[in-house]
BATI-626134 format. One record per residue: residue number from 1; x, y, z of N, C-alpha, C in turn; residue in three letters. Coordinates in Angstrom, 2 decimals, m for minus. Layout:
N
<node NUM; <X; Y; Z>; <X; Y; Z>; <X; Y; Z>; "ala">
...
END
This chain:
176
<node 1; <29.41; m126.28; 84.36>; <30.82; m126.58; 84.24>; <30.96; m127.91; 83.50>; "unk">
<node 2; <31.59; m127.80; 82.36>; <32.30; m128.83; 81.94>; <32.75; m130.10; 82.59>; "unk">
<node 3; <32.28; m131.35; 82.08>; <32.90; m132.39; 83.24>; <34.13; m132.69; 81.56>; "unk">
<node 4; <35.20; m132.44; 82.27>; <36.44; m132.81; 80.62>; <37.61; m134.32; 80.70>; "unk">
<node 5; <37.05; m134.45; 82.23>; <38.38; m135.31; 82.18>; <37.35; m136.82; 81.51>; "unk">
<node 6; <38.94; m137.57; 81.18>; <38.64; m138.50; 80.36>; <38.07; m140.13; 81.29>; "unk">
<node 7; <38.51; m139.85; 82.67>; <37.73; m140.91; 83.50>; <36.18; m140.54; 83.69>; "unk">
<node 8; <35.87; m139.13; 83.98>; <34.59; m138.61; 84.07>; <33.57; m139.24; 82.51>; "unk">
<node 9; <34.07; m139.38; 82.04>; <33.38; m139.30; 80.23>; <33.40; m141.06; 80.50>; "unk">
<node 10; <34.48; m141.28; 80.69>; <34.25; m142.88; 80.93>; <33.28; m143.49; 81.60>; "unk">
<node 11; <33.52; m143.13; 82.97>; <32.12; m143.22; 83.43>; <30.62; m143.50; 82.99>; "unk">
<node 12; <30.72; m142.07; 82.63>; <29.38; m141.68; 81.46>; <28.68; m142.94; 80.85>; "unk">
<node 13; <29.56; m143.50; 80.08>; <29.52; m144.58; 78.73>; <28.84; m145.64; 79.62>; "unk">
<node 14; <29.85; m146.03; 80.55>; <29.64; m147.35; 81.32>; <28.49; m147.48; 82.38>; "unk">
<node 15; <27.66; m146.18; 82.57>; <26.60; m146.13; 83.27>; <25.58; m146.38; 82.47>; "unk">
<node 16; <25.57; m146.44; 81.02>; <24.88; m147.40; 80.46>; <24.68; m148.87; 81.12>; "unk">
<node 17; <25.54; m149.46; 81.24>; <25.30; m151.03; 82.01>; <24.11; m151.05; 83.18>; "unk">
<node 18; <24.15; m150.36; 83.78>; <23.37; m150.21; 84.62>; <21.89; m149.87; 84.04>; "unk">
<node 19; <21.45; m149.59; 83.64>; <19.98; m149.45; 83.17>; <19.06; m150.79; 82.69>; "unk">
<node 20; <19.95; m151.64; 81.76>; <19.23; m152.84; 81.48>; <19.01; m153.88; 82.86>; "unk">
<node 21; <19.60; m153.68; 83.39>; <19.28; m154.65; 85.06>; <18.15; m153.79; 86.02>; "unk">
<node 22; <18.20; m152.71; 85.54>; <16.61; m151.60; 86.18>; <15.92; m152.25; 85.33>; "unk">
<node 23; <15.78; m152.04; 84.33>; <14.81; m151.55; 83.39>; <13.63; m153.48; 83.55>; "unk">
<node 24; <15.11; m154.55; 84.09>; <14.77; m156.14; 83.91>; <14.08; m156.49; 85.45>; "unk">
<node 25; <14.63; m155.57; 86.31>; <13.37; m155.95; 87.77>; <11.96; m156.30; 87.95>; "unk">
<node 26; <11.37; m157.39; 87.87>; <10.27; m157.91; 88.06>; <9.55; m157.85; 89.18>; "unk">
<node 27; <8.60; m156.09; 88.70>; <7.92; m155.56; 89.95>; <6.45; m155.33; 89.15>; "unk">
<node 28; <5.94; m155.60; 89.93>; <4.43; m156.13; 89.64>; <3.88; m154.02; 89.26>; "unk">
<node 29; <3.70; m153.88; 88.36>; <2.91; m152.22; 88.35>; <2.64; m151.96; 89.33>; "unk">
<node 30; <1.49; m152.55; 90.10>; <0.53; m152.42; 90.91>; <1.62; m151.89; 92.34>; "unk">
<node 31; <3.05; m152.26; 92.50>; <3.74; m152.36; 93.70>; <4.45; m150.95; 93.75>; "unk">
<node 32; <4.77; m150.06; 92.73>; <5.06; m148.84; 92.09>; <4.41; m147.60; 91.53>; "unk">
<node 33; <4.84; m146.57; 92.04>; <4.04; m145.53; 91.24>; <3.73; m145.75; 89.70>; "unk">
<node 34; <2.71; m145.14; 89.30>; <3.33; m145.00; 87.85>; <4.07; m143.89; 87.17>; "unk">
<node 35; <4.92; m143.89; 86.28>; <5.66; m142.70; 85.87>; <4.30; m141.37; 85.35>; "unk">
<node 36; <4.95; m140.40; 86.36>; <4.00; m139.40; 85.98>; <5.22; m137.95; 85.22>; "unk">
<node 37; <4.80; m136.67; 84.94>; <5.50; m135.78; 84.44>; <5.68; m134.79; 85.87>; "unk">
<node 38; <6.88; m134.59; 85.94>; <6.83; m133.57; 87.15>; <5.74; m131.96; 86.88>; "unk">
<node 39; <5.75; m131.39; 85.65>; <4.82; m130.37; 85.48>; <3.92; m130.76; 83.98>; "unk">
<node 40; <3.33; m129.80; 83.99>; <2.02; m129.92; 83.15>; <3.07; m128.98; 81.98>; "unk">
<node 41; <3.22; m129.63; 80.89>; <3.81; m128.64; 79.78>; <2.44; m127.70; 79.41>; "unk">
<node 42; <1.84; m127.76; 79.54>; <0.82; m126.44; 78.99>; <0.59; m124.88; 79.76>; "unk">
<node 43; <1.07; m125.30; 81.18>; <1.45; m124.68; 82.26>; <2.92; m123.95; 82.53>; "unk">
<node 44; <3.42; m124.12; 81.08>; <5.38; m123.52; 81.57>; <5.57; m122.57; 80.82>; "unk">
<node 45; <6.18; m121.57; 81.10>; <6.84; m120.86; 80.55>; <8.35; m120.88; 80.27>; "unk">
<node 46; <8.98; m120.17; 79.14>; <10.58; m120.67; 78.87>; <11.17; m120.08; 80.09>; "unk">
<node 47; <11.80; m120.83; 80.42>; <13.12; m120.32; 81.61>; <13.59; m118.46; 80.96>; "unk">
<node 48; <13.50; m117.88; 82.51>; <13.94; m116.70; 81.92>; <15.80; m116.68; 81.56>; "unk">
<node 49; <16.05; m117.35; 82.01>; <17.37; m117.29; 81.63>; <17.76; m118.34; 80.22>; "unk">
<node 50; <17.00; m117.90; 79.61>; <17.32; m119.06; 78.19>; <17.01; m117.99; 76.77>; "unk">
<node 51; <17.95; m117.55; 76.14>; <18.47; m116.89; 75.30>; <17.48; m117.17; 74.31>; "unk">
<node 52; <16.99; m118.58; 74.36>; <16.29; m119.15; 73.21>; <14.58; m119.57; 73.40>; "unk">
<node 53; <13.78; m118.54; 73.78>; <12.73; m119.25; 74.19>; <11.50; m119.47; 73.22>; "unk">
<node 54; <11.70; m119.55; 72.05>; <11.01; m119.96; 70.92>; <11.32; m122.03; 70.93>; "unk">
<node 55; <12.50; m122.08; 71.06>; <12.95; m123.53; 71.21>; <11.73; m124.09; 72.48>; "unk">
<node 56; <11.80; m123.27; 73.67>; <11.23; m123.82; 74.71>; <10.06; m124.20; 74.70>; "unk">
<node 57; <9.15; m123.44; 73.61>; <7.69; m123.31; 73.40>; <7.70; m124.16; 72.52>; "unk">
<node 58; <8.29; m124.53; 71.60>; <8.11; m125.65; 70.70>; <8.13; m127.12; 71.33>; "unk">
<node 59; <9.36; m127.31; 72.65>; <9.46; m128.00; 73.06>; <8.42; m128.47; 74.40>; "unk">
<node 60; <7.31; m127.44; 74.99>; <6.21; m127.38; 75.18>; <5.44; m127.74; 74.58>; "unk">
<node 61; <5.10; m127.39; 73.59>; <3.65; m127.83; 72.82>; <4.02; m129.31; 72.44>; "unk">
<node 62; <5.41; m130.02; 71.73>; <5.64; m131.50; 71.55>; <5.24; m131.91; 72.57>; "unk">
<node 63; <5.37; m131.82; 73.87>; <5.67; m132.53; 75.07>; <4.10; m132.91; 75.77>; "unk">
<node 64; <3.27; m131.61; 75.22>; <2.00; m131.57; 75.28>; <0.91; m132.45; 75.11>; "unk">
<node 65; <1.39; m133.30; 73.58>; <0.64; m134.22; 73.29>; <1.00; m135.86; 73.89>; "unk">
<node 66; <0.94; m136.57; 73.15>; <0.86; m137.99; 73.90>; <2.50; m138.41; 73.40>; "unk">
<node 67; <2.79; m139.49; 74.71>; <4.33; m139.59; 74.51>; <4.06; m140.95; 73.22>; "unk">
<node 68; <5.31; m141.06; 72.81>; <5.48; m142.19; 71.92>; <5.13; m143.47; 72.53>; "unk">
<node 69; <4.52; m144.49; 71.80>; <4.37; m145.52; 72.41>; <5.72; m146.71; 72.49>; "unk">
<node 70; <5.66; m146.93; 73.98>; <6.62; m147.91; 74.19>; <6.17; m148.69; 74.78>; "unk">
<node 71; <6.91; m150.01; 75.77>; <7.04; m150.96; 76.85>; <7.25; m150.36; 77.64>; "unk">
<node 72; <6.83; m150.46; 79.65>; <6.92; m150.03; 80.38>; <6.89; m151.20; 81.45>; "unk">
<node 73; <8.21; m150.92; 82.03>; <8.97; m151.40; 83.29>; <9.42; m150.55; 84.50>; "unk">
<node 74; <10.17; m151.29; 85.18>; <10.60; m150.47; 86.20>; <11.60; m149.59; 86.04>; "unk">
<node 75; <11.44; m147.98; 86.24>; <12.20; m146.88; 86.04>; <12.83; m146.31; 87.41>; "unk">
<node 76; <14.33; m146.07; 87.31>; <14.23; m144.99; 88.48>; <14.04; m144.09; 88.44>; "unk">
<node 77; <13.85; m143.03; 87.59>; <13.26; m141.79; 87.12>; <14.26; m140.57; 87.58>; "unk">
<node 78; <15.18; m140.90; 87.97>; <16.37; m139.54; 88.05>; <17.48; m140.59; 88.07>; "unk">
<node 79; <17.69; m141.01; 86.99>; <18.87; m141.64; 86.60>; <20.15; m140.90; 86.04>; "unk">
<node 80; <21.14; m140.43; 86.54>; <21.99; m139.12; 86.54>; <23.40; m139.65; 86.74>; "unk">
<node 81; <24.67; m139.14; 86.32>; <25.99; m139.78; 87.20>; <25.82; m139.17; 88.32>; "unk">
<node 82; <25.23; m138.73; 88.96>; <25.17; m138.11; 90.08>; <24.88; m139.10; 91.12>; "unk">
<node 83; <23.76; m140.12; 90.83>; <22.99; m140.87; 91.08>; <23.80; m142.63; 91.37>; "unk">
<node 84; <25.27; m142.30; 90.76>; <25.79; m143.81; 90.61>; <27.33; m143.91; 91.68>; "unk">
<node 85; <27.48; m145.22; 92.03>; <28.46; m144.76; 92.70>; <29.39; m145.67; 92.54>; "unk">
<node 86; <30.71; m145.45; 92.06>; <31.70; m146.12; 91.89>; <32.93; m146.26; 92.86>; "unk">
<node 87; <33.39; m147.41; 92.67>; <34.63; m148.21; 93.24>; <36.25; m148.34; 92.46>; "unk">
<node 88; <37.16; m148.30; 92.35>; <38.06; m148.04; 91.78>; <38.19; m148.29; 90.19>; "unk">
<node 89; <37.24; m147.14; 89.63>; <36.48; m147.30; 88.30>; <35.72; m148.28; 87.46>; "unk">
<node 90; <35.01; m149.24; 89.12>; <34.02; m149.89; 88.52>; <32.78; m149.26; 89.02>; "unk">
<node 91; <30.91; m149.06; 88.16>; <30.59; m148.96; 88.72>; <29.56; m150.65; 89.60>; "unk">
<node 92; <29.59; m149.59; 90.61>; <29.29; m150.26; 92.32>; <27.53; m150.30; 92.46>; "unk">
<node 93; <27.05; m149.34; 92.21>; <25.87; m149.13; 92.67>; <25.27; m148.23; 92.21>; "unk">
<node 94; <23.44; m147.72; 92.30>; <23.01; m146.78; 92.01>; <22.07; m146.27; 93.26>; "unk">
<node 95; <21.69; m144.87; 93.21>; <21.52; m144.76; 94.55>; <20.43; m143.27; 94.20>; "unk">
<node 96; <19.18; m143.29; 95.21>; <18.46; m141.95; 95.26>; <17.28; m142.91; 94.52>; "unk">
<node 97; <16.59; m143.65; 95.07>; <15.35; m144.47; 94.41>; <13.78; m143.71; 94.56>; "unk">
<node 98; <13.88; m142.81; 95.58>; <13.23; m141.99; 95.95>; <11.99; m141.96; 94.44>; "unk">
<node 99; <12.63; m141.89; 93.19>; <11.02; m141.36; 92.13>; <11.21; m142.97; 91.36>; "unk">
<node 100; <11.67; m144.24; 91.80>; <11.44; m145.54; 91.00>; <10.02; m145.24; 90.95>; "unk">
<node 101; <10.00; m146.13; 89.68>; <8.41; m145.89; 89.22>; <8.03; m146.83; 88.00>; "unk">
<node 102; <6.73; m146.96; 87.60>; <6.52; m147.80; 86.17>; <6.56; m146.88; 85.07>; "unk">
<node 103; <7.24; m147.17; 84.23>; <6.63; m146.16; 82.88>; <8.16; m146.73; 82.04>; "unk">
<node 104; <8.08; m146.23; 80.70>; <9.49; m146.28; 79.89>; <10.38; m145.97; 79.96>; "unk">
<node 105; <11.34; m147.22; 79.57>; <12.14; m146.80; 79.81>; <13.43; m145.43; 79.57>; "unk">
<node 106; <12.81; m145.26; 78.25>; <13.31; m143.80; 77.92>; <13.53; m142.70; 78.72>; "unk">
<node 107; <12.38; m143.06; 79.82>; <12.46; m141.73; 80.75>; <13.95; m141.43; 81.39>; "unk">
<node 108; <14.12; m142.79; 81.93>; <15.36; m142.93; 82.50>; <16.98; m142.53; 81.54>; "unk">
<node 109; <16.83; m142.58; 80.14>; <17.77; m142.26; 78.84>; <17.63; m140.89; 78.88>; "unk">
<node 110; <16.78; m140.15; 78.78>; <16.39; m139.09; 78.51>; <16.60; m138.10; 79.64>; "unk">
<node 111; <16.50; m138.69; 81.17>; <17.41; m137.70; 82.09>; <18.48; m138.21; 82.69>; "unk">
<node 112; <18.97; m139.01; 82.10>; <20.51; m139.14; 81.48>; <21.29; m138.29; 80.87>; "unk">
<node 113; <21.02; m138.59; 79.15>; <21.09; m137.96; 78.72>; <21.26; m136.15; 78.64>; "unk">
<node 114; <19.74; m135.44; 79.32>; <19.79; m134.34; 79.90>; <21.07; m133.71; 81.26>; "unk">
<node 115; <20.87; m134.57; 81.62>; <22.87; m134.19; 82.83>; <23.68; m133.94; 82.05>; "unk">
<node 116; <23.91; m135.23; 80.88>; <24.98; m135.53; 80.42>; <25.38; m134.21; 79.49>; "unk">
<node 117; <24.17; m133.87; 78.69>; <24.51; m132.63; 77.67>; <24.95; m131.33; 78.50>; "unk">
<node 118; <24.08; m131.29; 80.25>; <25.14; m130.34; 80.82>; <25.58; m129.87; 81.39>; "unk">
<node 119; <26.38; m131.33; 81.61>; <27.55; m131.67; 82.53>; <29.10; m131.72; 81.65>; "unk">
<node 120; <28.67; m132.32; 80.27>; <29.93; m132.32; 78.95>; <29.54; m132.27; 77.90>; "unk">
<node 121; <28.38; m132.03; 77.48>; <28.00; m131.33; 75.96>; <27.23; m132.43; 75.27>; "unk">
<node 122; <26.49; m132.10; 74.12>; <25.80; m133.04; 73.96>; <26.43; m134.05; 73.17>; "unk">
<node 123; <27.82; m134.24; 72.61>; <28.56; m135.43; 72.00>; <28.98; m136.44; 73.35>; "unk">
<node 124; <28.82; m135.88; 74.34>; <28.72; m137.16; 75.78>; <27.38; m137.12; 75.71>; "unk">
<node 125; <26.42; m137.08; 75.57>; <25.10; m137.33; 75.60>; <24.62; m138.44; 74.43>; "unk">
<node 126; <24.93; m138.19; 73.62>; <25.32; m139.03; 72.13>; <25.97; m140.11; 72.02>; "unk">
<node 127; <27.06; m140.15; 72.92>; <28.11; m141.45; 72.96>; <27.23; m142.51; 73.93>; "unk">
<node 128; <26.70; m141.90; 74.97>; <25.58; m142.64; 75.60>; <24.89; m143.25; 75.47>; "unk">
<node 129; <24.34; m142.69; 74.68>; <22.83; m142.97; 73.91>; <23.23; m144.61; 72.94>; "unk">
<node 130; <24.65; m144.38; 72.20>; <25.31; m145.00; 71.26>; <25.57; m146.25; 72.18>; "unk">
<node 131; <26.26; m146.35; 72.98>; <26.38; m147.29; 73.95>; <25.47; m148.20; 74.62>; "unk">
<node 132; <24.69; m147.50; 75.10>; <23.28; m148.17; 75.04>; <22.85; m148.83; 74.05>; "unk">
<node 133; <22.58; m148.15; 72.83>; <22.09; m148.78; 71.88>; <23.01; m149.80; 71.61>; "unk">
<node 134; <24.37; m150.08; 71.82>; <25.04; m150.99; 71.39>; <25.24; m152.22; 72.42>; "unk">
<node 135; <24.31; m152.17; 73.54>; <24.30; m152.90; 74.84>; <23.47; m153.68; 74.73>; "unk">
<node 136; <21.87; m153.14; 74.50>; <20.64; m153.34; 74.57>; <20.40; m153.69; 73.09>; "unk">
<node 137; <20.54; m152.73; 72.02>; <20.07; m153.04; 70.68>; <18.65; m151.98; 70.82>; "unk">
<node 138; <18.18; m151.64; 72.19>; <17.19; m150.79; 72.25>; <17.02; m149.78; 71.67>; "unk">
<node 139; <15.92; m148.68; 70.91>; <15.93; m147.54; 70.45>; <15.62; m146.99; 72.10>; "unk">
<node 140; <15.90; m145.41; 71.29>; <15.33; m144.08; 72.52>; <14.22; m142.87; 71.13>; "unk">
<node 141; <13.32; m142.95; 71.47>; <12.60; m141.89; 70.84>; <12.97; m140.79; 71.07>; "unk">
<node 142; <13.26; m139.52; 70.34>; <13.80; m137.90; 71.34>; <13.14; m137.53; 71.42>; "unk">
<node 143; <11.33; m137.85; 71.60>; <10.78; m137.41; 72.40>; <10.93; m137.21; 74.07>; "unk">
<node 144; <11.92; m138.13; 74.49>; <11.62; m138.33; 75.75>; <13.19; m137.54; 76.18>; "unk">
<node 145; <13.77; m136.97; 74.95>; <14.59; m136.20; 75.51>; <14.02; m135.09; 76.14>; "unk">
<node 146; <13.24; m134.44; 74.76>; <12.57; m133.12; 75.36>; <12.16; m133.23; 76.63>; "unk">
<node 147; <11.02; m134.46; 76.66>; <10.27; m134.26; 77.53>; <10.86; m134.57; 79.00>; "unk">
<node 148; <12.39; m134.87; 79.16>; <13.25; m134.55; 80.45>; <13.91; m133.32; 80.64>; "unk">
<node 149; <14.09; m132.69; 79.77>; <14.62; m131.40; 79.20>; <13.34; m130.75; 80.13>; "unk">
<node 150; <12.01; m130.62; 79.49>; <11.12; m129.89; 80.23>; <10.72; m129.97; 81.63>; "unk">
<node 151; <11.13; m131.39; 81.94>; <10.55; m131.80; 83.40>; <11.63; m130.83; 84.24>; "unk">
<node 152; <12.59; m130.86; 83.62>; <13.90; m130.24; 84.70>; <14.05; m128.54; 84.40>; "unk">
<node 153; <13.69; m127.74; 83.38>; <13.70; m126.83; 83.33>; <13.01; m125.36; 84.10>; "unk">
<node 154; <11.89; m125.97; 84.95>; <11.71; m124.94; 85.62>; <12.37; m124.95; 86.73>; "unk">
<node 155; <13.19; m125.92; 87.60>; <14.05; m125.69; 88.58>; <15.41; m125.63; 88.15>; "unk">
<node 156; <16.21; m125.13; 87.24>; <17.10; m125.25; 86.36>; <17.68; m123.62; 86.41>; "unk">
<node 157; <18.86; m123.31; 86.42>; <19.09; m122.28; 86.20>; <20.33; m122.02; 84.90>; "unk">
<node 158; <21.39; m120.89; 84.49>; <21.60; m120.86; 83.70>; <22.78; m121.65; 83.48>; "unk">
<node 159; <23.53; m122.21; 84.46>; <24.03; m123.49; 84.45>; <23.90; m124.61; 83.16>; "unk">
<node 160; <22.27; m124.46; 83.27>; <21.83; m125.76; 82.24>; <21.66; m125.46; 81.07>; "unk">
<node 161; <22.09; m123.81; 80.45>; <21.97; m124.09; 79.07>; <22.50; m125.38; 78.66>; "unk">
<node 162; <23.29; m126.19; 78.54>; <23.43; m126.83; 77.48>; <22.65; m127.71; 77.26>; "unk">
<node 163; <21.42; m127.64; 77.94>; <20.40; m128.63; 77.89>; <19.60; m128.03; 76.55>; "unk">
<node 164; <19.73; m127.32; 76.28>; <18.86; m126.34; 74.75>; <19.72; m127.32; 73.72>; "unk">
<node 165; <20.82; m127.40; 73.50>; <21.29; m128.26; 73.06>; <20.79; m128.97; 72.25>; "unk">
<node 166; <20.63; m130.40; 72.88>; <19.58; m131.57; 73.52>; <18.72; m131.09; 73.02>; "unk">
<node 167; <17.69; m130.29; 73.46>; <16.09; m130.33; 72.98>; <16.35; m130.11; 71.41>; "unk">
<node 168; <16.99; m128.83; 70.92>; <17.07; m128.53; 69.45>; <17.68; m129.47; 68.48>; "unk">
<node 169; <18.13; m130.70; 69.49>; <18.96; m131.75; 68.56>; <17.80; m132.55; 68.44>; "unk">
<node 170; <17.03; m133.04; 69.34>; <15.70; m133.73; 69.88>; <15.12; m133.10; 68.58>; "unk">
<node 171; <14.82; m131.96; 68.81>; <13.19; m131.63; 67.75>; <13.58; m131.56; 66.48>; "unk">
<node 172; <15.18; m131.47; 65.74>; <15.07; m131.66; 64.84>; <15.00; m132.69; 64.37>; "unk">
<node 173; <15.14; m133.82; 64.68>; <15.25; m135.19; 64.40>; <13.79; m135.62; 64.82>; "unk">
<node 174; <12.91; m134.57; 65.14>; <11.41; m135.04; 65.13>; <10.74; m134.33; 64.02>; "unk">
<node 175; <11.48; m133.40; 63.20>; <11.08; m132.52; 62.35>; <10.47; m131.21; 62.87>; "unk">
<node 176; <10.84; m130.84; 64.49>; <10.72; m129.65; 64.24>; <11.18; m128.84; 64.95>; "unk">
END
């Protein structure tokens, strides 16, 4: 379902703020998991409910090899609006720490992002991304779209097409 209203989308944007104060917590590796992949991409098959499963296998085998190299800090690793909680349209807090972890920060952009494309399509996924980048100055590789795209797809049902989206926007902008 569509999230359409225009406070919902707002939201969205402004849950950017929140990531650079994660991402700046000074936690020793050693005190944290490290970011791992919820499944083995060599091990998945495309969701049977996905119209498109040539996309899925492509987005398997990328995901397969080694992620892009970045910096690695503290992640919460299901960073979602689901996940945030607001006060009379400020946000307040973030909440569900349950998978914090070390690894890049992308991870956390990237299943963002993944809600966001579908929860309101991937031009709220995009405005995000944009926002961020205009917060931080930070890049996001789309590798790490896919590779949230895949982490969430085998418990995913057909709800989440619009997460195909996302990946086919992802791999073309990786060339493939």
């Amino acid at each position: 379902m569509l999230k359409s209203s225009t406070a919902w989308r707002e939201r969205a944007y402004r849950s950017t703020a929140a990531s650079p104060p994660i991402h700046a917590v000074a936690v020793p590796p050693a005190v944290v998991p490290p970011y791992r992949r919820f499944y083995d991409p060599e091990t998945l098959v495309p969701p049977v409910w996905s119209a498109r499963p040539g996309l899925w296998e492509r987005a398997f085998a990328l995901v397969a090899g080694p992620p892009p190299d970045g910096r690695a800090c503290f992640i919460h690793r299901d960073y979602h609006p689901g996940n945030t909680l607001w006060t009379a349209g400020r946000l307040t807090g973030v909440v569900d720490w349950i998978g914090g972890s070390w690894g890049p920060p992308s991870v956390d952009l990237g299943h963002m992002r993944v809600n966001l494309a579908v929860d309101a399509g991937l031009d709220v996924a995009d405005r995000f991304l944009a926002a961020h980048r205009t917060l931080t100055g930070a890049d996001h590789h789309p590798w790490w779209d896919v590779a949230s795209a895949v982490d969430c797809a085998p418990e995913m049902g057909p709800s989440w097409r619009g997460m195909e989206d996302l990946v086919a926007a992802a791999l073309a902008r990786l060339g493939g």
